[in-house]
Backbone as JSON, one array per atom type, in Angstrom:
{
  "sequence": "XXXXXXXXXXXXXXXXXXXXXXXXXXXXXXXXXXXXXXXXXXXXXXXXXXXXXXXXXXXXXXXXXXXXXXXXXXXXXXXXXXXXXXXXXXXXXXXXXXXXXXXX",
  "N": [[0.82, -1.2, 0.0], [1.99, 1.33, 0.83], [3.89, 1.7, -1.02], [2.22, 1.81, -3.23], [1.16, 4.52, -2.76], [3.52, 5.66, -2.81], [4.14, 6.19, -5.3], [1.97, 7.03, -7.03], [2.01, 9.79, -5.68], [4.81, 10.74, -7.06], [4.21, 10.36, -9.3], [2.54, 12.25, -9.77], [4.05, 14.24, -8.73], [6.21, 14.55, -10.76], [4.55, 14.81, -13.06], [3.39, 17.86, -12.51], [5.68, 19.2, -12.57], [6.76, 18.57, -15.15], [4.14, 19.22, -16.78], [4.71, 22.9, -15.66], [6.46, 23.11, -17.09], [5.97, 23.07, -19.91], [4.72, 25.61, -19.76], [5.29, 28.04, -21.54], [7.27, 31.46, -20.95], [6.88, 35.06, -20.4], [7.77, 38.02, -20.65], [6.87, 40.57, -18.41], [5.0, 43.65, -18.83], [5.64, 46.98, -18.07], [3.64, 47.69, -17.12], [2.21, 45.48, -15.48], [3.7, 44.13, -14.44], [4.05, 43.03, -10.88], [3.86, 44.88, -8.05], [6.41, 45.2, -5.17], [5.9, 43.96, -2.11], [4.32, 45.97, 0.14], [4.94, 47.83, -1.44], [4.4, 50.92, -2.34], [1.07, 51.97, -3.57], [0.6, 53.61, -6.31], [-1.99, 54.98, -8.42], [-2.39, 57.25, -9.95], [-4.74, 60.17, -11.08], [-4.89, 62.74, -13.26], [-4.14, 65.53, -12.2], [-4.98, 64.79, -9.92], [-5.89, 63.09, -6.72], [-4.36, 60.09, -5.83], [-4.55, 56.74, -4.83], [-3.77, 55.86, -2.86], [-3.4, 58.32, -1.46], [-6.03, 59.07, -1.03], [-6.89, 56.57, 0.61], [-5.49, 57.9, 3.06], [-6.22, 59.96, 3.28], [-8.94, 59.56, 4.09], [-8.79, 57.82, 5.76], [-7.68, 59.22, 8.31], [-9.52, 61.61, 8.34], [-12.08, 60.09, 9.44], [-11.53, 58.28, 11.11], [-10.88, 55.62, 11.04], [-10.55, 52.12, 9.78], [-9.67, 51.67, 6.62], [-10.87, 48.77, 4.73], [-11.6, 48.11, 2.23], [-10.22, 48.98, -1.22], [-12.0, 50.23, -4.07], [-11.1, 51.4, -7.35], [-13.25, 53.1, -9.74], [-15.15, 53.68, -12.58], [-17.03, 56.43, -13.14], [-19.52, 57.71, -15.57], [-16.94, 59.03, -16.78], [-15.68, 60.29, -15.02], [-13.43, 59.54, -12.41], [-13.92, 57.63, -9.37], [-13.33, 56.58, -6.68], [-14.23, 53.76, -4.35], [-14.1, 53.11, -0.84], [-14.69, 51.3, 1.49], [-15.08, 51.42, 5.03], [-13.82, 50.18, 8.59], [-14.34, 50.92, 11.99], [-12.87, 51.16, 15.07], [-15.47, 50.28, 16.77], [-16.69, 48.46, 15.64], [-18.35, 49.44, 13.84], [-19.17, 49.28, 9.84], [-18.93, 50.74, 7.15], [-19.23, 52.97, 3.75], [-17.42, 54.94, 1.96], [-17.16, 57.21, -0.9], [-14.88, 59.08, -3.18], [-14.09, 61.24, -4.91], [-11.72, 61.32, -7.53], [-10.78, 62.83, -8.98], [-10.51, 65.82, -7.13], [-10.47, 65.07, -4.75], [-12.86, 65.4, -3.39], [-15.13, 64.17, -0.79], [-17.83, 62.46, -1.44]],
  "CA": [[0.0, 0.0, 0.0], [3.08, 2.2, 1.23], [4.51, 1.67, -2.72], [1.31, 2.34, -4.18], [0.6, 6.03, -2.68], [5.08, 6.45, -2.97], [4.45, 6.36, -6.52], [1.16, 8.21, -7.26], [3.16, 10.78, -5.36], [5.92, 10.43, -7.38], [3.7, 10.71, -10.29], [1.8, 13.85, -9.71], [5.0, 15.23, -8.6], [6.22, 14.54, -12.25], [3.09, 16.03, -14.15], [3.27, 18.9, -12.26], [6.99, 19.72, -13.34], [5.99, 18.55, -16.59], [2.99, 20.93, -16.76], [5.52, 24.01, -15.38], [7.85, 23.16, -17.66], [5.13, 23.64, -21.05], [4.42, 26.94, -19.57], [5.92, 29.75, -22.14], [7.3, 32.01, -20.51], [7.1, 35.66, -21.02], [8.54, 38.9, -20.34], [5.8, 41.42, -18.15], [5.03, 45.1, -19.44], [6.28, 47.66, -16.51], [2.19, 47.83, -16.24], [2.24, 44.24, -15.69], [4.83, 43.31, -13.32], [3.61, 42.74, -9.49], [4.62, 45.16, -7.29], [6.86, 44.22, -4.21], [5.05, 43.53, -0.95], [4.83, 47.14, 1.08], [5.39, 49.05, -2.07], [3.2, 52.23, -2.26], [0.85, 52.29, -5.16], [0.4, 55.48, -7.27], [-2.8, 54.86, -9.45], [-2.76, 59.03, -9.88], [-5.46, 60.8, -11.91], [-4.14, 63.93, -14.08], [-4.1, 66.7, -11.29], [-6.08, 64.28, -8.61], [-5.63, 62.12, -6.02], [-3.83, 59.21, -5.74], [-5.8, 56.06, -4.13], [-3.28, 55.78, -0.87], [-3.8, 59.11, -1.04], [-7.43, 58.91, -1.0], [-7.0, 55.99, 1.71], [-4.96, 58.56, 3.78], [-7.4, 60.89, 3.75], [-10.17, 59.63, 4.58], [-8.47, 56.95, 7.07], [-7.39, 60.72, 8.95], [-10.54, 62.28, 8.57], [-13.37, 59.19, 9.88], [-10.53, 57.88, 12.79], [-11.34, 54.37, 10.83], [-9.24, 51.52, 8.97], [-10.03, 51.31, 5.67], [-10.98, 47.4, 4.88], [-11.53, 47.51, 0.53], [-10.59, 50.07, -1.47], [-11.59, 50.02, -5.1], [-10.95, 52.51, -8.51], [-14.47, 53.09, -10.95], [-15.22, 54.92, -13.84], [-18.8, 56.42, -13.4], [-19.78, 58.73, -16.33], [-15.84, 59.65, -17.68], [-15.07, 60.3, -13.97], [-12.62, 58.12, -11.27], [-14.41, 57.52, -8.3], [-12.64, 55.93, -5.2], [-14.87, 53.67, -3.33], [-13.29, 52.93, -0.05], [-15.22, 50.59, 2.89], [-13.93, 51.66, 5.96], [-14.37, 49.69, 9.53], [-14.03, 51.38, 13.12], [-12.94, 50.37, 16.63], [-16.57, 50.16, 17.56], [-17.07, 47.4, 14.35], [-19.34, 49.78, 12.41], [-19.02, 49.21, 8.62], [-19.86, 51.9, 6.13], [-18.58, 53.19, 2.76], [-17.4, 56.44, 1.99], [-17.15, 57.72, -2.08], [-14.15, 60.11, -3.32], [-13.9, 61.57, -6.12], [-10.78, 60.99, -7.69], [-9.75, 64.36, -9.73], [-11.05, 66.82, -6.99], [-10.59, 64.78, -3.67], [-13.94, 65.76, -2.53], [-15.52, 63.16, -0.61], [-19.2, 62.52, -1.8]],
  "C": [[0.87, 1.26, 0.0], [3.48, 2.32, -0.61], [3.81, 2.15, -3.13], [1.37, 4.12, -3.93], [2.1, 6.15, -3.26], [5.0, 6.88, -4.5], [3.51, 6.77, -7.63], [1.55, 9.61, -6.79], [3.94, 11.29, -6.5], [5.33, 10.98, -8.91], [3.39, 12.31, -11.26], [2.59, 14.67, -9.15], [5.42, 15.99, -10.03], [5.52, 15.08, -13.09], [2.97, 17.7, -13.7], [4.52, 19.81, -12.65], [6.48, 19.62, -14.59], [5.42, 19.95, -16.84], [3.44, 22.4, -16.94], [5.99, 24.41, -16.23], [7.0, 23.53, -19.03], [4.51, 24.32, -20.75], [5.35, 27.75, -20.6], [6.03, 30.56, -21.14], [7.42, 33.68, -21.08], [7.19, 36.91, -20.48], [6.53, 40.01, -19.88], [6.09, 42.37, -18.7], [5.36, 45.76, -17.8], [4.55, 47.26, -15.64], [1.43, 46.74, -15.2], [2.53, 43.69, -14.1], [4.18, 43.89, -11.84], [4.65, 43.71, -8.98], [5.22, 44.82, -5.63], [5.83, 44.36, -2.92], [5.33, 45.07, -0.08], [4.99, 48.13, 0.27], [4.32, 50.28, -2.05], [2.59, 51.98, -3.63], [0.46, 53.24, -5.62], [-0.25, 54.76, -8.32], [-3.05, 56.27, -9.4], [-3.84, 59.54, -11.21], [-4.97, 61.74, -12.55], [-5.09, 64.75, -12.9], [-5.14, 66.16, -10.7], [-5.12, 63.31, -8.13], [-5.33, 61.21, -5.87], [-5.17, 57.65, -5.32], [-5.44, 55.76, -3.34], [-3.7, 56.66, -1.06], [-4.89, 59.47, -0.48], [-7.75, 58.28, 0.54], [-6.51, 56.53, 3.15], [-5.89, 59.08, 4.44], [-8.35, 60.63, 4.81], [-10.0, 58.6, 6.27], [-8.45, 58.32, 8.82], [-8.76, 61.02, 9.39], [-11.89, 61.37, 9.4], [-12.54, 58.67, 10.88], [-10.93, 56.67, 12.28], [-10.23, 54.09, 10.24], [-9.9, 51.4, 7.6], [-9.44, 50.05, 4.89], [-10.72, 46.95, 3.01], [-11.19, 48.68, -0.12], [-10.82, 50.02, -3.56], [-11.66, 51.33, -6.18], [-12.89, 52.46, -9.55], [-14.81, 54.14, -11.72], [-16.58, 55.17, -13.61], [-18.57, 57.78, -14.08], [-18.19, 59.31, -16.66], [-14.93, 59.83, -15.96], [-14.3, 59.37, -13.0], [-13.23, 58.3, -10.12], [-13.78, 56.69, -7.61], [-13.81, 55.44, -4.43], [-14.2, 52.91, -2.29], [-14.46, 52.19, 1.19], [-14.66, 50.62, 4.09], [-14.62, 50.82, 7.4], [-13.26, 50.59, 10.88], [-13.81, 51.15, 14.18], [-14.21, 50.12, 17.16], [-16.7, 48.79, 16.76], [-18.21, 48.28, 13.74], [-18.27, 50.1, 10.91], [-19.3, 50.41, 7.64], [-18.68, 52.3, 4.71], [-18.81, 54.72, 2.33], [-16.56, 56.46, 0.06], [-16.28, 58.72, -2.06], [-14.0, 60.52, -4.61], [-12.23, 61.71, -6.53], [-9.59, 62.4, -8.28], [-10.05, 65.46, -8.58], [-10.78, 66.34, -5.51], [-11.57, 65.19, -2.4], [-15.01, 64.25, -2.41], [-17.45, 63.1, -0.92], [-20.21, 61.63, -0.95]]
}
């Protein structure tokens, strides 16, 4: 029984190199490539707000952590929606506008 699993093991070790190995590999675009763990990210608008920036803000201004934060295009505009949670545990979501850093 010991043999049998050693060498289904052994197998699906094999297929999985295999597999790896008929991966192509291929060169990322700068836009592409993962940034490192801790790095800051700068998604900046033309003469607006960043989206740490954004998370700064509003983290500052509500005394909360902000939990999701995501980018959206509504109507030509960047909107920042940001979910923020508070030492009490209330939830809520707070809207930024992205070129103008006025919170909506």
């Amino acid at each position: 029984m010991r043999s049998v699993r050693r060498a289904v093991h052994v197998f699906v070790a094999l297929a999985m190199c295999a597999g790896a190995a008929a991966v192509p590999f291929r060169t990322l675009s700068a836009h592409e490539a993962p940034e490192p763990y801790g790095a800051p990210r700068f998604i900046k608008v033309a003469g607006g707000l960043s989206i740490d920036q954004a998370v700064e803000m509003v983290e500052r201004r509500f005394n909360a952590r902000v939990v999701r934060a995501e980018a959206r295009d509504e109507g030509g505009r960047t909107i920042y929606v940001l979910r923020l949670l508070n030492d009490s545990g209330r939830v809520w979501t707070v809207r930024v506008d992205a070129a103008s850093g006025s919170v909506m």
